[in-house]
N, CA, C and O atoms as a Tripos MOL2 file, in Angstrom:
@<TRIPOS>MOLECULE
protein
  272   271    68     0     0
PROTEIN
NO_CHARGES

@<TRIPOS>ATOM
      1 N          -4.8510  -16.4820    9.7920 N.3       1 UNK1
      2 CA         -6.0420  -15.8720    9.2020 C.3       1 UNK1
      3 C          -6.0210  -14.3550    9.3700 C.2       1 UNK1
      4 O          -6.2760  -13.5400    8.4840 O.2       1 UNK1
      5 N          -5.7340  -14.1330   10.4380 N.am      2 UNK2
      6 CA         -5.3370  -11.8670   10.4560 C.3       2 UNK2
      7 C          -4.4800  -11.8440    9.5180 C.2       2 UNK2
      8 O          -4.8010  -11.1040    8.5880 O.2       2 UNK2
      9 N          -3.5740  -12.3400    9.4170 N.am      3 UNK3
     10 CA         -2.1560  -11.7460    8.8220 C.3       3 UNK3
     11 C          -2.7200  -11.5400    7.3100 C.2       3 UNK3
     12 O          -2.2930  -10.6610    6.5600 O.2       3 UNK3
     13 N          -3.7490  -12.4810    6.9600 N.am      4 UNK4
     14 CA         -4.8550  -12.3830    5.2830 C.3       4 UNK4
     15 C          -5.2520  -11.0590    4.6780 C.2       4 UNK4
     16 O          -5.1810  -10.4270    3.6240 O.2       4 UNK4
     17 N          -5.9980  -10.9280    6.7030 N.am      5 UNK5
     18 CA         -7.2060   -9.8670    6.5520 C.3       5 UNK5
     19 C          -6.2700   -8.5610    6.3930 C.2       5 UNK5
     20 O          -6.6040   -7.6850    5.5950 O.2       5 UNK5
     21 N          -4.9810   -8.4290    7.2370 N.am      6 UNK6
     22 CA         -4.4360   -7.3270    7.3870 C.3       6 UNK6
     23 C          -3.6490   -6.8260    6.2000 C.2       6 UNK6
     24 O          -3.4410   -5.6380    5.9570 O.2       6 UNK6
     25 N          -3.1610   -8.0350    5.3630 N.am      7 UNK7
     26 CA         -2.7800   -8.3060    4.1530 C.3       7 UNK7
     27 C          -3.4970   -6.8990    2.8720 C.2       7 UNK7
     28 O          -3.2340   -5.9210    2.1730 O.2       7 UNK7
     29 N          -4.6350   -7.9470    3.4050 N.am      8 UNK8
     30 CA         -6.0080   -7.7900    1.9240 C.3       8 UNK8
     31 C          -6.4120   -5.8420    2.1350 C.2       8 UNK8
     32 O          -6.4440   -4.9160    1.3240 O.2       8 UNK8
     33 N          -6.6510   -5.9270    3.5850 N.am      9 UNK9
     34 CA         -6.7330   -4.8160    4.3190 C.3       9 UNK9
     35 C          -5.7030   -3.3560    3.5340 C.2       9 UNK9
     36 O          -6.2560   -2.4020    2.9880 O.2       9 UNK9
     37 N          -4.1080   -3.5110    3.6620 N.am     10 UNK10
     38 CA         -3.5760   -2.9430    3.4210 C.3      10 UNK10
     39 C          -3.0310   -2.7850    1.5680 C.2      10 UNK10
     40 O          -2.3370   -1.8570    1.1540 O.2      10 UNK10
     41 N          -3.6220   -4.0680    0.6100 N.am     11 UNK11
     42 CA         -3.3730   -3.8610   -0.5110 C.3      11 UNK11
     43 C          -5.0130   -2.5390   -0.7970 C.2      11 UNK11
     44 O          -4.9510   -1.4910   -1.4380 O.2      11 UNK11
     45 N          -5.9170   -2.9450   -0.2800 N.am     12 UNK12
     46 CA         -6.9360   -1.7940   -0.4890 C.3      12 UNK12
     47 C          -6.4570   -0.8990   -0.3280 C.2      12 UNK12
     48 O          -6.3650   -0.1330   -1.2880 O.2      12 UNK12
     49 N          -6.0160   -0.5940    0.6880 N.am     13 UNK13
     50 CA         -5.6010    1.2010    1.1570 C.3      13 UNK13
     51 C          -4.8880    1.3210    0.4430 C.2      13 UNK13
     52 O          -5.1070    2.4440   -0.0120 O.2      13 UNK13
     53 N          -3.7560    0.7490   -0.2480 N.am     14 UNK14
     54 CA         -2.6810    1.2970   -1.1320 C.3      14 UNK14
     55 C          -3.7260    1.7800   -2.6160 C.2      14 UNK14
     56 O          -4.0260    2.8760   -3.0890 O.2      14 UNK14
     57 N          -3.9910    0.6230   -2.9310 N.am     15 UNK15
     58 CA         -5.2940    1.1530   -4.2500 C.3      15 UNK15
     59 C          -5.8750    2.5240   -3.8630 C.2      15 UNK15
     60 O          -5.5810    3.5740   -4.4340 O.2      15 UNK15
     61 N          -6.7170    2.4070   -2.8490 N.am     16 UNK16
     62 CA         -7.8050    3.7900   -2.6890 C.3      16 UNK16
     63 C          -6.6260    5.0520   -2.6130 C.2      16 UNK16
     64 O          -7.2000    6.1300   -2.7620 O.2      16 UNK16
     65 N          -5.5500    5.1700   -2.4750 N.am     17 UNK17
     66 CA         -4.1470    6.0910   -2.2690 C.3      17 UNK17
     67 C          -3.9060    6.1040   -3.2680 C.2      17 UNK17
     68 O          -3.7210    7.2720   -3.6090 O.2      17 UNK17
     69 N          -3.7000    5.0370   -4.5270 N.am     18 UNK18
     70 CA         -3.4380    5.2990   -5.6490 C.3      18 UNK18
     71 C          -4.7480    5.9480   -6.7030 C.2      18 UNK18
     72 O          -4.7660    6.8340   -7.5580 O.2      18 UNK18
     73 N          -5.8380    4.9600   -6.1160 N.am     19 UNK19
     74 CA         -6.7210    6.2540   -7.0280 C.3      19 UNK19
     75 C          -6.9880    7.8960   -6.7810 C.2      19 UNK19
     76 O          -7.3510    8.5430   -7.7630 O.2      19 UNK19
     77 N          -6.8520    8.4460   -5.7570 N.am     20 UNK20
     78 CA         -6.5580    9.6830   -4.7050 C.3      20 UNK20
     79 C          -6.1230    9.9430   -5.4100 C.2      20 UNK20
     80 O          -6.8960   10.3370   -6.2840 O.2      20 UNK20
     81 N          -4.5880   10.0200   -5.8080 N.am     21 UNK21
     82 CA         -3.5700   10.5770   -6.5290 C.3      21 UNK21
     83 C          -3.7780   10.8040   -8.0570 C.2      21 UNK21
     84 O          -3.6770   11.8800   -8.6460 O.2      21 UNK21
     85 N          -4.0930    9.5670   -8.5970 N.am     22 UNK22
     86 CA         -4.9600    9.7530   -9.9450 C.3      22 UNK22
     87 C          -5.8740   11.0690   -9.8680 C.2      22 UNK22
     88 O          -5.7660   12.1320  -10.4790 O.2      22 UNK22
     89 N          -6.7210   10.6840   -9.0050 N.am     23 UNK23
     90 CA         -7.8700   11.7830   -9.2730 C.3      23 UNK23
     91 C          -7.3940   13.2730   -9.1850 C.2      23 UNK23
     92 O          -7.6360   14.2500   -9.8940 O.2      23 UNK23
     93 N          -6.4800   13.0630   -7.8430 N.am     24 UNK24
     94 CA         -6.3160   15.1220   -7.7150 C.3      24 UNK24
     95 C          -5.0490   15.4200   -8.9760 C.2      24 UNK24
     96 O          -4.4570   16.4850   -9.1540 O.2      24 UNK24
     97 N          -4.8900   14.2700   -9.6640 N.am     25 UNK25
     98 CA         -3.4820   14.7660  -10.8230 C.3      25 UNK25
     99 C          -4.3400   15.1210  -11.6410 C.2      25 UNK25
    100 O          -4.2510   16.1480  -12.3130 O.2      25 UNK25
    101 N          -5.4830   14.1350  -11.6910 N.am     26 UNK26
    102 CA         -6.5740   14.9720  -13.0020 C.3      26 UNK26
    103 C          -7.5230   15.9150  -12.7240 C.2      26 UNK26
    104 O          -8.2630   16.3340  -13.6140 O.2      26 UNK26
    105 N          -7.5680   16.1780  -11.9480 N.am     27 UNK27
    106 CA         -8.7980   17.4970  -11.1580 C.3      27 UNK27
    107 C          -8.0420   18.3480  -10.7900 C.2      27 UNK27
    108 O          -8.7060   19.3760  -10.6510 O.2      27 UNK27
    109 N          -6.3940   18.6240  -10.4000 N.am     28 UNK28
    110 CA         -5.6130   19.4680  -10.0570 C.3      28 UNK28
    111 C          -4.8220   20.4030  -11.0650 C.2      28 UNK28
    112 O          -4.2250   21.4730  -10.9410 O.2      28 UNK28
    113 N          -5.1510   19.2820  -12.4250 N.am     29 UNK29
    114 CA         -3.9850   19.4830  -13.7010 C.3      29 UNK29
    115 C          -2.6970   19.6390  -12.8920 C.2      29 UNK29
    116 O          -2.4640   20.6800  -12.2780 O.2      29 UNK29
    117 N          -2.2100   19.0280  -12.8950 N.am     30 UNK30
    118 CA         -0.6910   18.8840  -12.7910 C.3      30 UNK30
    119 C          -0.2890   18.0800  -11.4770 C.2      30 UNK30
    120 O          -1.0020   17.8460  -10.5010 O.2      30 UNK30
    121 N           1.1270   17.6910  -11.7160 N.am     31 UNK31
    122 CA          1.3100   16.7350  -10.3440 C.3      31 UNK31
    123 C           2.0950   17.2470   -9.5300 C.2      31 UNK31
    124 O           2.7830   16.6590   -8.6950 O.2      31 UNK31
    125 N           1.9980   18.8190   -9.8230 N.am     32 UNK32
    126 CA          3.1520   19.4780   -8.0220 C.3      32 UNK32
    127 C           1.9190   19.7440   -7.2010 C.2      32 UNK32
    128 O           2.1530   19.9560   -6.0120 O.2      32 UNK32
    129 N           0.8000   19.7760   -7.5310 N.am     33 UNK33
    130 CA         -0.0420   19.7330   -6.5780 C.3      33 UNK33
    131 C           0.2480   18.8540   -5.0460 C.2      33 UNK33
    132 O           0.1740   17.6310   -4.9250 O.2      33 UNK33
    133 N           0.6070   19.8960   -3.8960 N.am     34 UNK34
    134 CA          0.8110   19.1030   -2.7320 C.3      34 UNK34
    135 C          -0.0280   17.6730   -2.4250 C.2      34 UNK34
    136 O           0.3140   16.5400   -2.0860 O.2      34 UNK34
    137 N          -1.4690   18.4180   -2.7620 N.am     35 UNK35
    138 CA         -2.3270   16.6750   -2.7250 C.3      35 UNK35
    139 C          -1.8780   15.3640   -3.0200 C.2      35 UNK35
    140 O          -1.6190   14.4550   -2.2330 O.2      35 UNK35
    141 N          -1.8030   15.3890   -4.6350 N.am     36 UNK36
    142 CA         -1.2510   14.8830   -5.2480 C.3      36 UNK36
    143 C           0.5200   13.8030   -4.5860 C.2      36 UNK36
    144 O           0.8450   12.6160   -4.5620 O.2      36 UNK36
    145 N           0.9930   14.7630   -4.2850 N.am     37 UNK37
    146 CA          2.6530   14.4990   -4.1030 C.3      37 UNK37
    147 C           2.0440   14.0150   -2.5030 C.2      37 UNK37
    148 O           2.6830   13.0550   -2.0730 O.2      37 UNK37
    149 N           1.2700   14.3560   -1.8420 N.am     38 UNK38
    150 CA          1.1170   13.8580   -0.5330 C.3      38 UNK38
    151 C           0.1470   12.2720   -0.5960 C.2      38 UNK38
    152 O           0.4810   11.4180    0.2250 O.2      38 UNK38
    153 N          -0.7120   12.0270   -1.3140 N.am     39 UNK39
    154 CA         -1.4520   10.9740   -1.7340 C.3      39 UNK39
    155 C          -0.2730    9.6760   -2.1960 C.2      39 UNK39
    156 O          -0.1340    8.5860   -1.6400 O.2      39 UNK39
    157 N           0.4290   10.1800   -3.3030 N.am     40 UNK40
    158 CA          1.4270    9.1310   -3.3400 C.3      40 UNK40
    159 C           2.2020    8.7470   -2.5420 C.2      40 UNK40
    160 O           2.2430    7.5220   -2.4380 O.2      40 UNK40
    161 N           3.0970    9.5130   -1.6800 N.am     41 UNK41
    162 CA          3.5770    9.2530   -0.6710 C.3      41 UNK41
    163 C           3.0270    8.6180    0.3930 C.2      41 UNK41
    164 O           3.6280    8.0710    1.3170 O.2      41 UNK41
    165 N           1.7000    8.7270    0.2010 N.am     42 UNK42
    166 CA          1.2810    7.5760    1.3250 C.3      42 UNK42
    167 C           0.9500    6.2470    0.6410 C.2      42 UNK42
    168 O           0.7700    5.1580    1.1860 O.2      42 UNK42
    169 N           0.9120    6.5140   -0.5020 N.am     43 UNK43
    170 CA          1.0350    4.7170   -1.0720 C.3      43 UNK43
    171 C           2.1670    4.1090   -0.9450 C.2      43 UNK43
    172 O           2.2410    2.8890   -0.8000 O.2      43 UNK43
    173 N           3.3370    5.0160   -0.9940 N.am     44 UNK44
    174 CA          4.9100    4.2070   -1.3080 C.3      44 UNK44
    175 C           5.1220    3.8800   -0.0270 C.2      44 UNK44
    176 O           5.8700    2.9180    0.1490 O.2      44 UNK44
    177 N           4.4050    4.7280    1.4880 N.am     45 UNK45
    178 CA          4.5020    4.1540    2.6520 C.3      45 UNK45
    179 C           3.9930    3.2950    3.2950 C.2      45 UNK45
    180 O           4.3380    2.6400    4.2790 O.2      45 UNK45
    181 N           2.7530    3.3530    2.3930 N.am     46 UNK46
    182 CA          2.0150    2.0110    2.5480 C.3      46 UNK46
    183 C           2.6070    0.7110    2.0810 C.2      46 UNK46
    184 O           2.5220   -0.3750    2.6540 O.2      46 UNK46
    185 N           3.1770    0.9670    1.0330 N.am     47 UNK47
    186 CA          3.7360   -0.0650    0.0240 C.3      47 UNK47
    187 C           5.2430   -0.5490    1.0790 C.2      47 UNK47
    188 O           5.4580   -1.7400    1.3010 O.2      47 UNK47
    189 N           5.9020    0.2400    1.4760 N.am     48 UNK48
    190 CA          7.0750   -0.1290    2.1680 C.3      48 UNK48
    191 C           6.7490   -0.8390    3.6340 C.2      48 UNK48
    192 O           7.5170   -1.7090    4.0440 O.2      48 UNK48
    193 N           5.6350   -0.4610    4.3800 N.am     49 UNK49
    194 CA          4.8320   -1.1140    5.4590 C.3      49 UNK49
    195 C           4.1670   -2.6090    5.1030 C.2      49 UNK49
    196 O           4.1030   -3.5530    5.8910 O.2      49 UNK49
    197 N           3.9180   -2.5990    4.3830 N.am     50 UNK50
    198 CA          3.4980   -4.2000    3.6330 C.3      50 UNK50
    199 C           4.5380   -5.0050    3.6940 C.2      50 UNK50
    200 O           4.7980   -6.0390    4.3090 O.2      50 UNK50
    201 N           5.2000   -4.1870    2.7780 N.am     51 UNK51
    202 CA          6.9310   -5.5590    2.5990 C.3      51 UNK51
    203 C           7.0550   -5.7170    4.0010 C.2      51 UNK51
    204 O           6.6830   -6.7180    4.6150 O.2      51 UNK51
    205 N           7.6700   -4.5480    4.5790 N.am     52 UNK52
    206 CA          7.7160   -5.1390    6.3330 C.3      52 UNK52
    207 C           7.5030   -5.7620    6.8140 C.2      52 UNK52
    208 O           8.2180   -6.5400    7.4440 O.2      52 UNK52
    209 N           5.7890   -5.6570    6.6810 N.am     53 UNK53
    210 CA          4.9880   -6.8800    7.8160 C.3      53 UNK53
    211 C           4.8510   -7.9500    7.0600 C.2      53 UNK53
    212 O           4.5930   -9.0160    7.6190 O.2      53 UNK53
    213 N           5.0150   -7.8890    5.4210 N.am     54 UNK54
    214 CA          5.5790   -9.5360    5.3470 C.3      54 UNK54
    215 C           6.7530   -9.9480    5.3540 C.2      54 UNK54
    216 O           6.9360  -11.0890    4.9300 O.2      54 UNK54
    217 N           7.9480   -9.1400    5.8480 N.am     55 UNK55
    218 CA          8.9960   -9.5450    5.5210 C.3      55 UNK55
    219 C           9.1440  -10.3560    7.4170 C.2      55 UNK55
    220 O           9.7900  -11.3670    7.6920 O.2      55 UNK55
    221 N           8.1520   -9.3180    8.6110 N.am     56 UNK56
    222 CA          8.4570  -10.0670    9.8270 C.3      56 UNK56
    223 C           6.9890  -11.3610    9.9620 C.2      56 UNK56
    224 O           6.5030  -11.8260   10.9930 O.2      56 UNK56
    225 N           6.7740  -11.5180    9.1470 N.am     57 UNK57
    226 CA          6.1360  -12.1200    9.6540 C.3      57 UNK57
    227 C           5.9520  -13.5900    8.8200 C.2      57 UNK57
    228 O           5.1700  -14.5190    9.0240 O.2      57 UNK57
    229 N           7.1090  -13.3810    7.6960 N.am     58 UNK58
    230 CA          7.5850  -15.0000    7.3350 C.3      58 UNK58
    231 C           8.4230  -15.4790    8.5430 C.2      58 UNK58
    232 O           8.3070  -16.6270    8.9710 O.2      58 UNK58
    233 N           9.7670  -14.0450    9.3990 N.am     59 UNK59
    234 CA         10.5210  -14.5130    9.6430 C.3      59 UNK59
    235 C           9.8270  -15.0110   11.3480 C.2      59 UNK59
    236 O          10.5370  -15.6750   12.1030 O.2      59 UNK59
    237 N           8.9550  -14.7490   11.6020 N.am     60 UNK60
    238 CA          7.9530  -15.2680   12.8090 C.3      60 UNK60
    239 C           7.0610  -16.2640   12.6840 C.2      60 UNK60
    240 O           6.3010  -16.6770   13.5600 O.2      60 UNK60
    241 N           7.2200  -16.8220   11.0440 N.am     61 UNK61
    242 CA          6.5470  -18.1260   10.5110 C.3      61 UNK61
    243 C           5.4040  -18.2500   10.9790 C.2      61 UNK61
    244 O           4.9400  -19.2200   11.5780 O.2      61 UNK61
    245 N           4.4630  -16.3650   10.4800 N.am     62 UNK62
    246 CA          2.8390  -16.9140   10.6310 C.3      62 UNK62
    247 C           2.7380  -16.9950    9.3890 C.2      62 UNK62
    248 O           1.6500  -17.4590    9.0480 O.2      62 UNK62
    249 N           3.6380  -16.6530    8.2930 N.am     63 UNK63
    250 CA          3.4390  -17.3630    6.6490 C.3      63 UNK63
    251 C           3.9670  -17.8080    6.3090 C.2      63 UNK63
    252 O           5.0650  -17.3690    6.6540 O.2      63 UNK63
    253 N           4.1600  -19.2020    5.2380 N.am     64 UNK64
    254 CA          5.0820  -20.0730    4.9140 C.3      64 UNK64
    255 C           4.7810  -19.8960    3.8780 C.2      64 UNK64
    256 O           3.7200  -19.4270    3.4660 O.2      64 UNK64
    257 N           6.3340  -20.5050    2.8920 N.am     65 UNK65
    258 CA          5.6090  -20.0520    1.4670 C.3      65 UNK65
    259 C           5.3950  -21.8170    1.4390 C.2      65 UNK65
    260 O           5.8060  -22.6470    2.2490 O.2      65 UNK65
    261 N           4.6750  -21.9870    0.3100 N.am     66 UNK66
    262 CA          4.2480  -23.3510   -0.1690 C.3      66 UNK66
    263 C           4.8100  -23.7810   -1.9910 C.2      66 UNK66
    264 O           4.8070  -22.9020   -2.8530 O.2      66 UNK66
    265 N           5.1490  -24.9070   -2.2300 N.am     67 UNK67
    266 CA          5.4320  -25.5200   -3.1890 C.3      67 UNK67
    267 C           4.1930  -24.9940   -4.4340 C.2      67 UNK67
    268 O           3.0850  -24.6640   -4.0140 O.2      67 UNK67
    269 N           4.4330  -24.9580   -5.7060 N.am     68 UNK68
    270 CA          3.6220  -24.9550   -6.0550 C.3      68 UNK68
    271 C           3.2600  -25.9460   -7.5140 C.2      68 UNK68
    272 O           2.1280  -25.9390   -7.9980 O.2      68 UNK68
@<TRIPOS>BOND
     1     1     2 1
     2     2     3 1
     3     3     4 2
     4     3     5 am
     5     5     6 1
     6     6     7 1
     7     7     8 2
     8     7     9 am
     9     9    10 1
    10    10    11 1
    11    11    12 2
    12    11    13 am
    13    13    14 1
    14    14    15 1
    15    15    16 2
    16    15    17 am
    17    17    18 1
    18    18    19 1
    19    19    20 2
    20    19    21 am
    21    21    22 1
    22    22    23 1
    23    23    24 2
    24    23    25 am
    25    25    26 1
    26    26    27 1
    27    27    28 2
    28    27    29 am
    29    29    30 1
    30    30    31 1
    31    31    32 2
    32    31    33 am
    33    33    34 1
    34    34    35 1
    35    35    36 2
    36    35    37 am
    37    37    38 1
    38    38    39 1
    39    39    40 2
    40    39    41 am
    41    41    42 1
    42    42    43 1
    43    43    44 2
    44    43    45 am
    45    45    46 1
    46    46    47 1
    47    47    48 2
    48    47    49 am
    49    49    50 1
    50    50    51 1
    51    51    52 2
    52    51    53 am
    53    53    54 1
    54    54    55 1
    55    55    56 2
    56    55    57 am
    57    57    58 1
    58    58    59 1
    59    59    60 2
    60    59    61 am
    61    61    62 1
    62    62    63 1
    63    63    64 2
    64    63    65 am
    65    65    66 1
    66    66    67 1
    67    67    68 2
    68    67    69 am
    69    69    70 1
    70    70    71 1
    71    71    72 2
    72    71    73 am
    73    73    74 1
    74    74    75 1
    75    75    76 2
    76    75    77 am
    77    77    78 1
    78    78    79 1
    79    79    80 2
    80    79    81 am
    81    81    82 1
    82    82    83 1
    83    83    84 2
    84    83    85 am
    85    85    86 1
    86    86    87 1
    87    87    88 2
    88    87    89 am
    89    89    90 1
    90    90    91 1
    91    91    92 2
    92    91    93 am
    93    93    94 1
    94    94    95 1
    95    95    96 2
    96    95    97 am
    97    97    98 1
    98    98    99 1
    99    99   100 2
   100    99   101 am
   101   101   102 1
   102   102   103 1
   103   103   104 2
   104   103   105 am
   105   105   106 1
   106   106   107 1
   107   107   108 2
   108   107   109 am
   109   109   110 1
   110   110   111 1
   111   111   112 2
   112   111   113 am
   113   113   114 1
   114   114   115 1
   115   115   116 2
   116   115   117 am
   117   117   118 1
   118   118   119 1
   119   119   120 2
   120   119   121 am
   121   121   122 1
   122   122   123 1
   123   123   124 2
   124   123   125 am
   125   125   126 1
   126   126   127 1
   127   127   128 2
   128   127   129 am
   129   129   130 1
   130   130   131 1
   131   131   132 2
   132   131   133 am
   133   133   134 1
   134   134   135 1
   135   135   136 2
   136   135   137 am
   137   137   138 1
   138   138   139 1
   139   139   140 2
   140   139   141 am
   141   141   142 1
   142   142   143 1
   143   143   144 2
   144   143   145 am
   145   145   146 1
   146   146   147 1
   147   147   148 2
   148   147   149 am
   149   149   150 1
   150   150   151 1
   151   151   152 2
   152   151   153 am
   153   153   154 1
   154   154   155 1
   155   155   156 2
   156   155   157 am
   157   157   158 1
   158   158   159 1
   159   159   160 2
   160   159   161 am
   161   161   162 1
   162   162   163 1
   163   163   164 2
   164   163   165 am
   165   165   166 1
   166   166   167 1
   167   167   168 2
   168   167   169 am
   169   169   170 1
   170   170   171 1
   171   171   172 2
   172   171   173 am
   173   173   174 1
   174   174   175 1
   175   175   176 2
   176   175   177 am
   177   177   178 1
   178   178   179 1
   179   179   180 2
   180   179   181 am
   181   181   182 1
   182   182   183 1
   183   183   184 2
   184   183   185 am
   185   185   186 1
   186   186   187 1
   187   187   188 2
   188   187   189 am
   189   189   190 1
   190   190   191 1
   191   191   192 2
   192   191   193 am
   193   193   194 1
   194   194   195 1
   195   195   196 2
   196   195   197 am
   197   197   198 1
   198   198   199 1
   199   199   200 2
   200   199   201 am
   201   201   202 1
   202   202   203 1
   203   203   204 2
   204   203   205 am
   205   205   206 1
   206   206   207 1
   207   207   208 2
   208   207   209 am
   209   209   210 1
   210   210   211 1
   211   211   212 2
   212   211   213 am
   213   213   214 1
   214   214   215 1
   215   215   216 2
   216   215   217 am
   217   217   218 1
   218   218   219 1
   219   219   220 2
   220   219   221 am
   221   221   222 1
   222   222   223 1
   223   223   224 2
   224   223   225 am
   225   225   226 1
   226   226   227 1
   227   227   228 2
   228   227   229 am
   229   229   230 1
   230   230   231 1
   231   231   232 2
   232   231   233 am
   233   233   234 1
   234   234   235 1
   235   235   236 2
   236   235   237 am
   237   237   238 1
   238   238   239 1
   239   239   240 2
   240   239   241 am
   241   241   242 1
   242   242   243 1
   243   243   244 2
   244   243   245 am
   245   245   246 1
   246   246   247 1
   247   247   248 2
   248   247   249 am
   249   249   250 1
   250   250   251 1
   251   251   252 2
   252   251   253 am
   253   253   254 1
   254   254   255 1
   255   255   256 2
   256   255   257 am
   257   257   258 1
   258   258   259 1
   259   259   260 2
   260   259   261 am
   261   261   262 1
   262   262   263 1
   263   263   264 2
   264   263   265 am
   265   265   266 1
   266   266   267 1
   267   267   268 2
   268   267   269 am
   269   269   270 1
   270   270   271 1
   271   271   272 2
@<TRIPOS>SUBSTRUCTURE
     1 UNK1         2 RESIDUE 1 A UNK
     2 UNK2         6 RESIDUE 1 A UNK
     3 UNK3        10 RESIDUE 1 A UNK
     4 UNK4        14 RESIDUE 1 A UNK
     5 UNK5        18 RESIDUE 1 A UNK
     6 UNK6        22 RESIDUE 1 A UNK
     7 UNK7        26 RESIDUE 1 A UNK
     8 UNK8        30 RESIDUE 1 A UNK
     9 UNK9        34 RESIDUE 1 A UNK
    10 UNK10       38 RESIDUE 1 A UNK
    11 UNK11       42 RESIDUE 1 A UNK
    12 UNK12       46 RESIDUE 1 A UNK
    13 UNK13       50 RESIDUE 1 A UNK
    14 UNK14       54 RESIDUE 1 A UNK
    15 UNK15       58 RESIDUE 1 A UNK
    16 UNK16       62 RESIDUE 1 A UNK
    17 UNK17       66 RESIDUE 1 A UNK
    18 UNK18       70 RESIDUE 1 A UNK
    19 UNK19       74 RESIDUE 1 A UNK
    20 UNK20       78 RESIDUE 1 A UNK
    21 UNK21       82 RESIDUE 1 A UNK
    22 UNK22       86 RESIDUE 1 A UNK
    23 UNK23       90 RESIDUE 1 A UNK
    24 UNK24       94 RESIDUE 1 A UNK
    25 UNK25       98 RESIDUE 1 A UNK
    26 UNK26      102 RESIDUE 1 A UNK
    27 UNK27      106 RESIDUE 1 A UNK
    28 UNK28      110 RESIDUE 1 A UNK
    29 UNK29      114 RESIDUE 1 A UNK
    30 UNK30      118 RESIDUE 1 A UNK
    31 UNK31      122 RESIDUE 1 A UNK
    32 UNK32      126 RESIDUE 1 A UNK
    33 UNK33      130 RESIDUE 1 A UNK
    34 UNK34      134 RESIDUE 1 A UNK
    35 UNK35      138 RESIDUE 1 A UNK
    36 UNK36      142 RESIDUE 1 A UNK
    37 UNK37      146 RESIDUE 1 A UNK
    38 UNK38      150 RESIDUE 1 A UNK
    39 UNK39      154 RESIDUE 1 A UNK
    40 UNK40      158 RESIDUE 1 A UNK
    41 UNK41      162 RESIDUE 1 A UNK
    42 UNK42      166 RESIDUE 1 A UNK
    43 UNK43      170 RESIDUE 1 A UNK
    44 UNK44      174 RESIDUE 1 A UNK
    45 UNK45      178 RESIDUE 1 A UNK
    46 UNK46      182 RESIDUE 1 A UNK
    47 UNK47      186 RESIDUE 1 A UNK
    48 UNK48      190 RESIDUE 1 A UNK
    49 UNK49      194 RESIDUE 1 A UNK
    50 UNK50      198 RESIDUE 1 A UNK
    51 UNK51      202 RESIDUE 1 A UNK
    52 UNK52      206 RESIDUE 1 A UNK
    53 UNK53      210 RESIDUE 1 A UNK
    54 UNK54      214 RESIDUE 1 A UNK
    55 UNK55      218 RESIDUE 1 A UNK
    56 UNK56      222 RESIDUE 1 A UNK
    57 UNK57      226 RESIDUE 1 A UNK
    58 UNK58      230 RESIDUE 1 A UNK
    59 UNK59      234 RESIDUE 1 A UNK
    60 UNK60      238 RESIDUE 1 A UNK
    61 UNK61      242 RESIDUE 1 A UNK
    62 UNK62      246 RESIDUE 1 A UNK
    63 UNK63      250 RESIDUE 1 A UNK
    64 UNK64      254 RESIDUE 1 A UNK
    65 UNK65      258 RESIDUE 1 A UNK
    66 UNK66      262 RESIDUE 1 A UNK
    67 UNK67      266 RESIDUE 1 A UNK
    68 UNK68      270 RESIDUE 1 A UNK
């Protein structure tokens, strides 16, 4: 049941990072804006931290995949 919350938890933060970036690309005009280039980068690290913790934590079998 954490592994859900922490799940659900971390697809939000990637969203609210991706709208961030949206916003200062359109309020900044342009995307060399450091904001911008720093906002995404924390989604793709977010995004690479996800795979992680699901990649250890099939192999620690607190998730199984299921038939479907």
């Amino acid at each position: 049941m954490l592994i859900k919350i922490v799940v659900i938890l971390m697809l939000l933060l990637i969203l609210a990072s991706l709208g961030s970036g949206l916003f200062f690309l359109i309020h900044d005009q342009g995307s060399r804006n450091p904001r911008t280039v720093k906002a995404l980068t924390m989604r793709i690290g977010l995004s690479v931290a996800l795979f992680i913790l699901l990649m250890l934590a099939y192999a620690t079998g607190l998730i199984t995949p299921h038939g479907l």
